[in-house]
C-alpha positions as a Markdown table, in Angstrom:
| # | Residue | x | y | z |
|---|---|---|---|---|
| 1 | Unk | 8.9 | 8.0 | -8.9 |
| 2 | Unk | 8.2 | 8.3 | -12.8 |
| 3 | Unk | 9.2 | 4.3 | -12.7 |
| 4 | Unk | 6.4 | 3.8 | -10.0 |
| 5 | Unk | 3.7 | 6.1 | -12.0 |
| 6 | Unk | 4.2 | 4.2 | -14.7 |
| 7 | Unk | 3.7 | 0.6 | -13.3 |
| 8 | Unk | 0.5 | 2.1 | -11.7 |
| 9 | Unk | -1.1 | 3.1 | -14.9 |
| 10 | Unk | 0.1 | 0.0 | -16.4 |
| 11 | Unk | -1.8 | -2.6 | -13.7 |
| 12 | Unk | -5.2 | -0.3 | -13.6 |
| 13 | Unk | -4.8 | -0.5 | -17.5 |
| 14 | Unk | -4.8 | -4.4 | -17.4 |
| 15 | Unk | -6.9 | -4.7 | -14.8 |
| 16 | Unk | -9.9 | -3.0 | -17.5 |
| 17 | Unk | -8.3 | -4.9 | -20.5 |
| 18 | Unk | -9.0 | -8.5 | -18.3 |
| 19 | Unk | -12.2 | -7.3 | -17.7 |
| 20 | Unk | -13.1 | -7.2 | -21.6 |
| 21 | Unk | -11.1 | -10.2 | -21.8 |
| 22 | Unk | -13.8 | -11.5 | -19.3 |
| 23 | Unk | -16.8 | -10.7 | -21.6 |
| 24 | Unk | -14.7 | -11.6 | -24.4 |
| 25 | Unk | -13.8 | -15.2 | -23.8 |
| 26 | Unk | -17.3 | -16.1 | -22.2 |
| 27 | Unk | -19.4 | -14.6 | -25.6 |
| 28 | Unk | -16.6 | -17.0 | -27.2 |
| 29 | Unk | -17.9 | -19.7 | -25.1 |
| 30 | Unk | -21.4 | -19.0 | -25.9 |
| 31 | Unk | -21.2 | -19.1 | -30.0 |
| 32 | Unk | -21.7 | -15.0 | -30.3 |
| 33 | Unk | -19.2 | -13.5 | -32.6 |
| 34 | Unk | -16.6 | -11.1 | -31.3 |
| 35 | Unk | -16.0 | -8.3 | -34.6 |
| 36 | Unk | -13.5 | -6.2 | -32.3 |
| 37 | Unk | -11.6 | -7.1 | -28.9 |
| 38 | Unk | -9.4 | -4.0 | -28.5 |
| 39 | Unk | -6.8 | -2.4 | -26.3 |
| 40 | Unk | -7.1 | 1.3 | -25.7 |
| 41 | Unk | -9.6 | 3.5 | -27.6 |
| 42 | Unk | -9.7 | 4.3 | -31.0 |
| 43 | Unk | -8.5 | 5.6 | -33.6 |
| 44 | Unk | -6.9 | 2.8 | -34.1 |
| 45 | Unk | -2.7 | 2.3 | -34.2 |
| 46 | Unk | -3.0 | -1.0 | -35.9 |
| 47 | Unk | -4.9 | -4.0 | -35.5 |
| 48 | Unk | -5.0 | -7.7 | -36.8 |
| 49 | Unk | -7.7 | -10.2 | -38.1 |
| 50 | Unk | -7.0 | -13.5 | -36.3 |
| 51 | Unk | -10.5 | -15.9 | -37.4 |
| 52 | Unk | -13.7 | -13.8 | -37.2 |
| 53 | Unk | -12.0 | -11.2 | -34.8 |
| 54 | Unk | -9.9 | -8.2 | -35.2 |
| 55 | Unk | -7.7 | -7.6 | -32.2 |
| 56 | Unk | -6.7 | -3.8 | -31.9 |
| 57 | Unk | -4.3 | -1.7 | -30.3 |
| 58 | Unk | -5.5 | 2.0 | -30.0 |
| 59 | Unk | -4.4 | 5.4 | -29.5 |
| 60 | Unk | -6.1 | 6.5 | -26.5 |
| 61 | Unk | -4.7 | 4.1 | -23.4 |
| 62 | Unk | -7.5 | 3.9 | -20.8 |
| 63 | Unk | -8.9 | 0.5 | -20.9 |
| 64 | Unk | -10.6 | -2.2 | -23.5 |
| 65 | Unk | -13.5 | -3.2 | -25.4 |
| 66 | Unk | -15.1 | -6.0 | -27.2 |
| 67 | Unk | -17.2 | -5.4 | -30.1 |
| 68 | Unk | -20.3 | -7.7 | -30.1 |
| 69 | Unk | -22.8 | -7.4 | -32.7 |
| 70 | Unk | -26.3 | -6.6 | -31.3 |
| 71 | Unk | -25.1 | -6.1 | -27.6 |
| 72 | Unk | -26.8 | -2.1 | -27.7 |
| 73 | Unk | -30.0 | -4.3 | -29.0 |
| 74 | Unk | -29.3 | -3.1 | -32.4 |
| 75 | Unk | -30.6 | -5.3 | -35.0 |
| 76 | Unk | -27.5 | -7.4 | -36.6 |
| 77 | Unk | -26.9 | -8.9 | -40.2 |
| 78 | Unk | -25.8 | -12.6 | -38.6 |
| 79 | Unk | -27.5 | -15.3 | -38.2 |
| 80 | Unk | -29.1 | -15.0 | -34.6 |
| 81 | Unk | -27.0 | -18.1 | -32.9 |
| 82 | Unk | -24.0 | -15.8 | -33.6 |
| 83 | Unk | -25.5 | -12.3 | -32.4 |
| 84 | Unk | -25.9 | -11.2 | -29.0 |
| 85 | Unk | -29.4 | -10.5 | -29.2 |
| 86 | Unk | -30.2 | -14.0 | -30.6 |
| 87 | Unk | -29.2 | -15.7 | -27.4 |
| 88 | Unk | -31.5 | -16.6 | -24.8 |
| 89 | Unk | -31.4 | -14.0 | -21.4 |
| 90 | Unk | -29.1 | -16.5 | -19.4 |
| 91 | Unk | -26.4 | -16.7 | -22.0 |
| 92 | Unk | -27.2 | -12.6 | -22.1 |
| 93 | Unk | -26.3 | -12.5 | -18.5 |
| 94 | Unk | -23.3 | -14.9 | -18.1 |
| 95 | Unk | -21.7 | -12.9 | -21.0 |
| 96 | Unk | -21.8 | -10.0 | -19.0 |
| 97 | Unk | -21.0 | -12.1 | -15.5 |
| 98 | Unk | -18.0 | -12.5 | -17.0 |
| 99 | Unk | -16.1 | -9.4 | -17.0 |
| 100 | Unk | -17.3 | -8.9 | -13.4 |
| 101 | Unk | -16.3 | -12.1 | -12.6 |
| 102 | Unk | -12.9 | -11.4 | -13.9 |
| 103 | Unk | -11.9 | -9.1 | -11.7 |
| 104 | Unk | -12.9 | -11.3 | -8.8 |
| 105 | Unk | -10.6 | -14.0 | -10.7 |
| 106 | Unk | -7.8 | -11.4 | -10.8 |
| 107 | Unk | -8.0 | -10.7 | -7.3 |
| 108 | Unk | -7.8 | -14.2 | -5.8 |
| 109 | Unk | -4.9 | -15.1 | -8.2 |
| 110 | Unk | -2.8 | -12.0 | -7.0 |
| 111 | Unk | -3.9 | -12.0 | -3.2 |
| 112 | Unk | -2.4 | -15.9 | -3.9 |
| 113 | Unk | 0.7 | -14.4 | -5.3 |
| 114 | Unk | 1.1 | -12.5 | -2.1 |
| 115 | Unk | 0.3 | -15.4 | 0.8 |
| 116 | Unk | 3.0 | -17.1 | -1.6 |
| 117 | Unk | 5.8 | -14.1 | -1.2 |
| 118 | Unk | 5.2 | -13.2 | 1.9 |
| 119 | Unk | 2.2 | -11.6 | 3.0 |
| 120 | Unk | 2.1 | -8.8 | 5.9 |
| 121 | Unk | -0.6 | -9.5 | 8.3 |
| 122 | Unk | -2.1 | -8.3 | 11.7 |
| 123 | Unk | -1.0 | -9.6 | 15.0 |
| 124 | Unk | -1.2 | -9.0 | 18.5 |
| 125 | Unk | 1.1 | -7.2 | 20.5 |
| 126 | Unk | 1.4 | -10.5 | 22.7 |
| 127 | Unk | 2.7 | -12.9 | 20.0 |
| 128 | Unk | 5.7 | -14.0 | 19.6 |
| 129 | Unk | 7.6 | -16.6 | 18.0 |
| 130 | Unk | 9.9 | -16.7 | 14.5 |
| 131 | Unk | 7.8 | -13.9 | 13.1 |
| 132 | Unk | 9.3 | -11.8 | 9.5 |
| 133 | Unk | 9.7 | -7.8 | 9.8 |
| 134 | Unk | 7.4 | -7.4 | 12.5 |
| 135 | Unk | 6.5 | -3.8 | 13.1 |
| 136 | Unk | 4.2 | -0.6 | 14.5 |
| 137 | Unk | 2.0 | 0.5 | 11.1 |
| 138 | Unk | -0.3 | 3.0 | 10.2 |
| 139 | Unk | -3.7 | 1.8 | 8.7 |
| 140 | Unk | -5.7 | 4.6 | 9.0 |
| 141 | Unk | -5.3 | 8.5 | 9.2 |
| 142 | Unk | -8.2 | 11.2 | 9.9 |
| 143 | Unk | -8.6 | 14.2 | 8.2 |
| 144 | Unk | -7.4 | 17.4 | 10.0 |
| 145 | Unk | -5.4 | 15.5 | 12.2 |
| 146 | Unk | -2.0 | 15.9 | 13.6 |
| 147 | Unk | -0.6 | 13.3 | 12.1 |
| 148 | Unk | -1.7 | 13.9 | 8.4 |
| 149 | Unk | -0.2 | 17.7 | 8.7 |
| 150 | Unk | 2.8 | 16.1 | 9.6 |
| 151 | Unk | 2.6 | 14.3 | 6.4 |
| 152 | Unk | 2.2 | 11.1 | 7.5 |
| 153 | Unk | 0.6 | 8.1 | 5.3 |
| 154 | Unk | -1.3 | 4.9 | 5.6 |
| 155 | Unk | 1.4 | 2.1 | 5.8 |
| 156 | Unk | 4.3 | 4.2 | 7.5 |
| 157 | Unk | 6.2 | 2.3 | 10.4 |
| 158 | Unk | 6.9 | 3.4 | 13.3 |
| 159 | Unk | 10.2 | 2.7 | 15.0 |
| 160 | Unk | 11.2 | 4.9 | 17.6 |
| 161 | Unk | 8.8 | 7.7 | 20.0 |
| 162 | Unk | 11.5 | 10.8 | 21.4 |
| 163 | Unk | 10.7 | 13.6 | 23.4 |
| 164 | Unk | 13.4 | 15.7 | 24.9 |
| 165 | Unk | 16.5 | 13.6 | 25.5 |
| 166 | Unk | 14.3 | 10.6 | 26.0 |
| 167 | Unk | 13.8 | 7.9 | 23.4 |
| 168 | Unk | 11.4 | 4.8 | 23.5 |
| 169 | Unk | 12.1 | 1.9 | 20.7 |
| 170 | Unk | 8.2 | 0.3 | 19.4 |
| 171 | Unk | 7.5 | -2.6 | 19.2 |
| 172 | Unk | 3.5 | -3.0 | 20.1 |
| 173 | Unk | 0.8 | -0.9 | 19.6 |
| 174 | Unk | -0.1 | 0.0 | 23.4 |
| 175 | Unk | 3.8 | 1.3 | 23.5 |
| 176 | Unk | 2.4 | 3.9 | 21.4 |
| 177 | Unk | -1.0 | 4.7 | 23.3 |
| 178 | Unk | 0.8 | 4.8 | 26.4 |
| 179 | Unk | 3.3 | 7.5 | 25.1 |
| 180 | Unk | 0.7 | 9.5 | 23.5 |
| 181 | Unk | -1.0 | 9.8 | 26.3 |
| 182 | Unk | 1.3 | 10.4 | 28.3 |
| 183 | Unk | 3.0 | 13.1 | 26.7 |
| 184 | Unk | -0.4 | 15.1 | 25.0 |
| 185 | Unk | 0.2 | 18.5 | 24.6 |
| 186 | Unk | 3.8 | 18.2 | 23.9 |
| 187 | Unk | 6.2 | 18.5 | 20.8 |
| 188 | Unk | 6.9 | 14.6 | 19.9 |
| 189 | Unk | 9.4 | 13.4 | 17.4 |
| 190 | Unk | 8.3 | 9.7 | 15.8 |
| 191 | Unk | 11.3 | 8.1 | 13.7 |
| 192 | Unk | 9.2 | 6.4 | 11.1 |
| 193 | Unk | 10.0 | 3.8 | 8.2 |
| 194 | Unk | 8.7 | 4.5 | 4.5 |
| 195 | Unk | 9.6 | 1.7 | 2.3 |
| 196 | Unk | 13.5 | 2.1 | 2.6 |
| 197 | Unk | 13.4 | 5.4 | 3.3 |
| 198 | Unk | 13.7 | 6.7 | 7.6 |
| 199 | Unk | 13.2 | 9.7 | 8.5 |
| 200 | Unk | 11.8 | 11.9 | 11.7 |
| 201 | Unk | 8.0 | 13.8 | 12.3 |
| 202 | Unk | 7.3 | 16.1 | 14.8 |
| 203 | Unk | 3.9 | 16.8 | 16.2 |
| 204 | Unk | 1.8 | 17.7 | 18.9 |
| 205 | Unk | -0.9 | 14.7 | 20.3 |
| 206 | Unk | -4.4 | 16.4 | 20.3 |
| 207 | Unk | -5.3 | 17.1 | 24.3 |
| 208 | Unk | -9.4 | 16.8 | 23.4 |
| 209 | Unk | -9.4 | 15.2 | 20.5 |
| 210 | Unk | -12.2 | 14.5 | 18.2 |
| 211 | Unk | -14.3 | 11.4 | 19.2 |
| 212 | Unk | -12.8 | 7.8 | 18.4 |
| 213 | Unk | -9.8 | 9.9 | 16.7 |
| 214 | Unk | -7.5 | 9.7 | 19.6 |
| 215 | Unk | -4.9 | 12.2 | 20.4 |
| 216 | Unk | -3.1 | 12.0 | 17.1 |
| 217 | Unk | -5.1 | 10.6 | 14.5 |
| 218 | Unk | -4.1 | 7.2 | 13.2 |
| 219 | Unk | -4.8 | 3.6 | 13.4 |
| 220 | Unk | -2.5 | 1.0 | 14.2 |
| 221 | Unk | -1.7 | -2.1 | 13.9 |
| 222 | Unk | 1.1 | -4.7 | 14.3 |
| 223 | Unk | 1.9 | -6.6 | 11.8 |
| 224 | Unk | 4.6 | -9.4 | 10.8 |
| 225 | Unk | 5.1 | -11.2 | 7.2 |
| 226 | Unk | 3.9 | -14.8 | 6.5 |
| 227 | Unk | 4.1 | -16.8 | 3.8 |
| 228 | Unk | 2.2 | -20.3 | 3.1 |
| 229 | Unk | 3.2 | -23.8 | 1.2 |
| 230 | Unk | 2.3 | -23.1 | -2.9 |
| 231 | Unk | -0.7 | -25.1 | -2.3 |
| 232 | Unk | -2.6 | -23.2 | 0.9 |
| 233 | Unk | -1.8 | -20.2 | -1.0 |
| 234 | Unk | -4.8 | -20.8 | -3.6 |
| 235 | Unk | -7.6 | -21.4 | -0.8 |
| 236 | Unk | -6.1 | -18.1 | 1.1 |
| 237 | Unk | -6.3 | -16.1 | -2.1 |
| 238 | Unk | -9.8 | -17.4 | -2.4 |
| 239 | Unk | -10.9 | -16.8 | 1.2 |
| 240 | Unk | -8.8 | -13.2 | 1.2 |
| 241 | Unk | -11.0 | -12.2 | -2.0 |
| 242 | Unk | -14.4 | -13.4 | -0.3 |
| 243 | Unk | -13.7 | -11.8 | 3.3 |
| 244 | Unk | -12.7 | -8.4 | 1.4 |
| 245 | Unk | -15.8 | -8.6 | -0.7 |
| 246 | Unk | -17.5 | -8.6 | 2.0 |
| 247 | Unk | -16.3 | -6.3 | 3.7 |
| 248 | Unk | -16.6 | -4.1 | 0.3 |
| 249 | Unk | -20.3 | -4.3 | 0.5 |
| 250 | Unk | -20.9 | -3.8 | 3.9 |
| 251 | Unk | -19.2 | -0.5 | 4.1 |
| 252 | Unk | -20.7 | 0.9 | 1.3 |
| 253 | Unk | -23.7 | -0.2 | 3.2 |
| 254 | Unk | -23.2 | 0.9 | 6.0 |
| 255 | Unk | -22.2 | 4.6 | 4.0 |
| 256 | Unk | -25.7 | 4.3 | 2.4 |
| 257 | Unk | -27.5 | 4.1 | 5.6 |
| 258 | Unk | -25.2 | 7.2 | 7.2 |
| 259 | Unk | -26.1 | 9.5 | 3.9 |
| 260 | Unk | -29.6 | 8.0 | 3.8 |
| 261 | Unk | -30.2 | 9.3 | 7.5 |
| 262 | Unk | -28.7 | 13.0 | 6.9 |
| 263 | Unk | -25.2 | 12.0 | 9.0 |
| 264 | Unk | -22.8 | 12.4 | 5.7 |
| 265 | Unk | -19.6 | 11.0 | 5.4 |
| 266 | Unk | -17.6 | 9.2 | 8.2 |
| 267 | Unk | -15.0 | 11.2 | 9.3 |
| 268 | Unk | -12.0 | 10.4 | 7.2 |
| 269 | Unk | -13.6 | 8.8 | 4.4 |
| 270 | Unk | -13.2 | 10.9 | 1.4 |
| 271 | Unk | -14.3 | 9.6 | -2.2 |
| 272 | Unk | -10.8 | 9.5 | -5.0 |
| 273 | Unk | -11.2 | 9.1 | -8.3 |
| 274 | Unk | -8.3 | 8.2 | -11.0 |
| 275 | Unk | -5.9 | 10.5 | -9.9 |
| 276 | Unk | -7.0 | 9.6 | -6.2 |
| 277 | Unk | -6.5 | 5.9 | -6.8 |
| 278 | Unk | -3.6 | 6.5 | -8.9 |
| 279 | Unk | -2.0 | 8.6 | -5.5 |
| 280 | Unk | -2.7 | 5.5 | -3.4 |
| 281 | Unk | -0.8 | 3.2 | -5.6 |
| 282 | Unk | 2.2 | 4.8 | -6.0 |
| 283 | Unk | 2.4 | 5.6 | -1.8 |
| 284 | Unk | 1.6 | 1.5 | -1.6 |
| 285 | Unk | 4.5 | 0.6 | -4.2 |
| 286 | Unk | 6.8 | 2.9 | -2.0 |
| 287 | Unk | 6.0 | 0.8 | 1.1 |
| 288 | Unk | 6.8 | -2.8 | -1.0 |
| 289 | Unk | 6.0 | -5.2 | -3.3 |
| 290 | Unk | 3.6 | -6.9 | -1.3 |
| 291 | Unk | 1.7 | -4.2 | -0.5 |
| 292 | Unk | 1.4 | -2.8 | -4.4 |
| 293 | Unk | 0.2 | -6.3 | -5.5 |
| 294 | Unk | -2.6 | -6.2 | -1.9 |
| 295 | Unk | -3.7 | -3.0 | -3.0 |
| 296 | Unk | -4.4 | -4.0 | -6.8 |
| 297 | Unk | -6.2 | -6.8 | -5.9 |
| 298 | Unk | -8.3 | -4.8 | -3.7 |
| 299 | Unk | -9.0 | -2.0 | -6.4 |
| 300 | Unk | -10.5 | -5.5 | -8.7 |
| 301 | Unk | -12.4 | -5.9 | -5.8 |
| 302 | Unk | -13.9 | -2.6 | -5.8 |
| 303 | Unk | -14.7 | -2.8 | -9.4 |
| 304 | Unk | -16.3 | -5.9 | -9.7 |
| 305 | Unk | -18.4 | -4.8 | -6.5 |
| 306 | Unk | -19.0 | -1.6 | -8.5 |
| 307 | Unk | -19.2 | -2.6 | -11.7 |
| 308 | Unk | -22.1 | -5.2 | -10.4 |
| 309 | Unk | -24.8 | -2.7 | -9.0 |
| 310 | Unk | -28.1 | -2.3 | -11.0 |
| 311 | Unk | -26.9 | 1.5 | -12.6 |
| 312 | Unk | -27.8 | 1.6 | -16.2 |
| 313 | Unk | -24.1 | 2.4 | -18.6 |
| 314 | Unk | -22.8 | -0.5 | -15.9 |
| 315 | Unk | -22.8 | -4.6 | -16.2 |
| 316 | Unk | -25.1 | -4.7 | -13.6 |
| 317 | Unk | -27.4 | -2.3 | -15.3 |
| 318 | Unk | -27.2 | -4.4 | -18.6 |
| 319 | Unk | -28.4 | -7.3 | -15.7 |
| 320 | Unk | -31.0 | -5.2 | -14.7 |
| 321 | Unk | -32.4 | -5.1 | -18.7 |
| 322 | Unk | -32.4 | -8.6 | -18.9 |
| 323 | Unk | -33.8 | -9.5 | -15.6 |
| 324 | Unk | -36.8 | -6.9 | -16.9 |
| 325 | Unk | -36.8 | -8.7 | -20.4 |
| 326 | Unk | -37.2 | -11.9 | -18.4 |
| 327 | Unk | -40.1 | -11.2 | -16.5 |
| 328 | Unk | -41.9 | -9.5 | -19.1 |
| 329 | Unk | -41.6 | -11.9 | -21.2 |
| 330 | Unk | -39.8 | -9.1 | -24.2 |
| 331 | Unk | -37.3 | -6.7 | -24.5 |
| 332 | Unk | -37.4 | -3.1 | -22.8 |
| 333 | Unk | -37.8 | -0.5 | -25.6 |
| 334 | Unk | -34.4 | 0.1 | -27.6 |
| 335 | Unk | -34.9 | 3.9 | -27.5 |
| 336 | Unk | -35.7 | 3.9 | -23.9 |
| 337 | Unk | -33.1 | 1.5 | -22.7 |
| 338 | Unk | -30.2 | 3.9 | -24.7 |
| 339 | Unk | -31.6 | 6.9 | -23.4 |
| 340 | Unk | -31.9 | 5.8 | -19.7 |
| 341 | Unk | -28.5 | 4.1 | -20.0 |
| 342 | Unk | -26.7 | 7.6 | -21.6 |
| 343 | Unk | -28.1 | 9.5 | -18.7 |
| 344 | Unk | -26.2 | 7.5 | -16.1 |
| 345 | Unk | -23.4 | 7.5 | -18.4 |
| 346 | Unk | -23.3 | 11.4 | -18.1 |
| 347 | Unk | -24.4 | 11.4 | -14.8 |
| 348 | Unk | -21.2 | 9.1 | -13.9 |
| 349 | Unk | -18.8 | 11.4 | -16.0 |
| 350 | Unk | -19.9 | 14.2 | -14.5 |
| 351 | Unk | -19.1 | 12.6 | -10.8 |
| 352 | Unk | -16.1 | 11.1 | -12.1 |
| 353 | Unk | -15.2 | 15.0 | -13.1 |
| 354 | Unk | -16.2 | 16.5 | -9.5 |
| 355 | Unk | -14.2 | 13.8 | -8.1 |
| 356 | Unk | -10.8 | 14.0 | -10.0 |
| 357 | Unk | -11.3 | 18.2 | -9.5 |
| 358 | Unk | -11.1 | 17.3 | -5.4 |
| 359 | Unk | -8.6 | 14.9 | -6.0 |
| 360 | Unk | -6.3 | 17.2 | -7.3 |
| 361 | Unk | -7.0 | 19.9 | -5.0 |
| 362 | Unk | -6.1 | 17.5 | -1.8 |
| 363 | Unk | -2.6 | 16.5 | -3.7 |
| 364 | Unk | -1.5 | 20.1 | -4.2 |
């Protein structure tokens, strides 16, 4: 468990640090002069002057940052070709392109890793053929239902449905429906497979359950490993990362248009924070390999999405500036631009606090 926390922290870490890495290398790129690229925040633990830049380590271990002289719009001592501010807007913008960019990069390159190792995937209950591990999973658990007070998670598989003396192996998702609906109302038992670990659940399948909940909660789906040659497994990283972008956008979207119209959250969807995120991990790395790498990948995705809108103390608020600066032909007000852009940086700490506070309340 400690071994699994650990790896967690570690990947969100480095996902951040290639991030910076991202803004890093492309200001390289463009002739602007990195003073600092660092690891952690300061103080710093030690640090090292390699060329023009020092590369830190630092004592306070969540994430990176790159130093670039006149980035804030402050006025620098270089020469302008090497300061940020002496670049023209589309140099301005790739620079910060690049550490969104990075995190798409990430993604595709591990989602790769995964088609190449094995990756578990949906099918239908009627195929058949020489398919790896195929079993009954969990993608999805509402809120309040029976099957998340009977603890279980996103990812579990099911093997076996008992009630009384009788017992019914799974193999396909209708098995399941049937059964359920069968036998709502009752006390079932469902032998279900968590990583290496199998154990039983009992419950009781909702009679009139909530709409599109069904009787006990969950999604499923079945789903079999496949793995590709080493050279498909690029393209399917590449195709994995746009579909799930897309996908990305279009639920946020789609949770916009629900809040803009007074109909809240969907049921089940909850907003998680660190801790939240951290929770998720840890329950994929218990379910394998695979799945820890999938679920990485995903949380780049969810960053660079994030990390792109047009929210001042983001990079797609910085992109916002520019695009401003562009059309009106000179740069928005220094003052203005820090004091709009240290608003939504409180404004985002203070969210990021309500969140973490509900986070820890659910895990307790």
């Amino acid at each position: 468990m400690i071994f699994t926390i650990v790896i967690t922290f570690i990947s969100i870490i480095a996902l951040l640090v290639l991030h910076e890495f991202g803004h890093f290398i492309v200001a390289k790129k463009m002739g602007v002069k990195v003073e600092e690229f660092g690891v952690g925040y300061p103080p710093r633990i030690f640090g090292k002057k390699i060329g023009e830049t020092i590369y830190s380590v630092n004592l306070l271990p969540f994430g990176a940052f790159v130093k670039i002289p006149g980035e804030s719009g402050e006025k620098s001592n270089l020469e302008d070709y090497q300061s940020f501010t002496g670049k023209p807007v589309w140099q301005r913008a790739l620079i910060m392109l690049g550490g969104v960019v990075s995190f798409w990069i990430v993604a595709a390159i591990l989602l790769s890793i995964v088609y190449g190792i094995g990756a578990p995937q949906a099918i239908s209950d009627e195929e058949t053929g020489p398919l790896v591990n195929p079993k009954i999973q969990l993608i999805g658990i509402a809120s309040d239902s029976p099957a998340e007070e009977a603890g279980l998670k996103a990812g579990d598989a099911i093997l076996k449905f008992s009630i009384s003396n009788s017992q019914f192996p799974i193999t396909k998702v209708k098995e399941i429906h049937e059964l359920t609906e069968q036998y709502q109302g009752q006390e079932i038992t469902l032998t279900v497979q968590r990583g290496k670990e199998i154990f039983d659940v009992s419950l009781v399948p909702r009679i009139s359950p909530p709409d599109g909940e069904g009787a006990m909660g969950v999604a499923l789906a079945r789903t079999a490993e496949k793995s590709y040659p080493w050279w498909q497994c690029p393209i399917k990283g590449i195709q994995a990362t746009a579909s799930l972008t897309l996908s990305v956008i279009t639920g946020w979207v789609d949770l916009l248009g629900n809040l803009i119209h007074g109909q809240g959250l969907p049921k089940g969807v909850q907003f998680v924070g660190p801790i939240g995120i951290g929770s998720l991990v840890n329950q994929a790395a218990q379910v394998g390999m695979s799945y820890f790498i999938q679920f990485i990948a995903l949380i780049s995705i969810y960053l660079a999405v994030f990390n792109i809108l047009p929210i001042p103390a983001l990079d797609g608020g910085k992109l916002l500036f520019l695009a401003i600066e562009k059309i009106k032909g000179s740069p928005i007000n220094r003052k203005i631009e820090e004091n709009i852009t240290a608003a939504f940086f409180a404004l985002l700490i203070l969210l990021m606090i309500f969140v973490t506070i509900k986070d820890i309340n659910r895990l307790l």
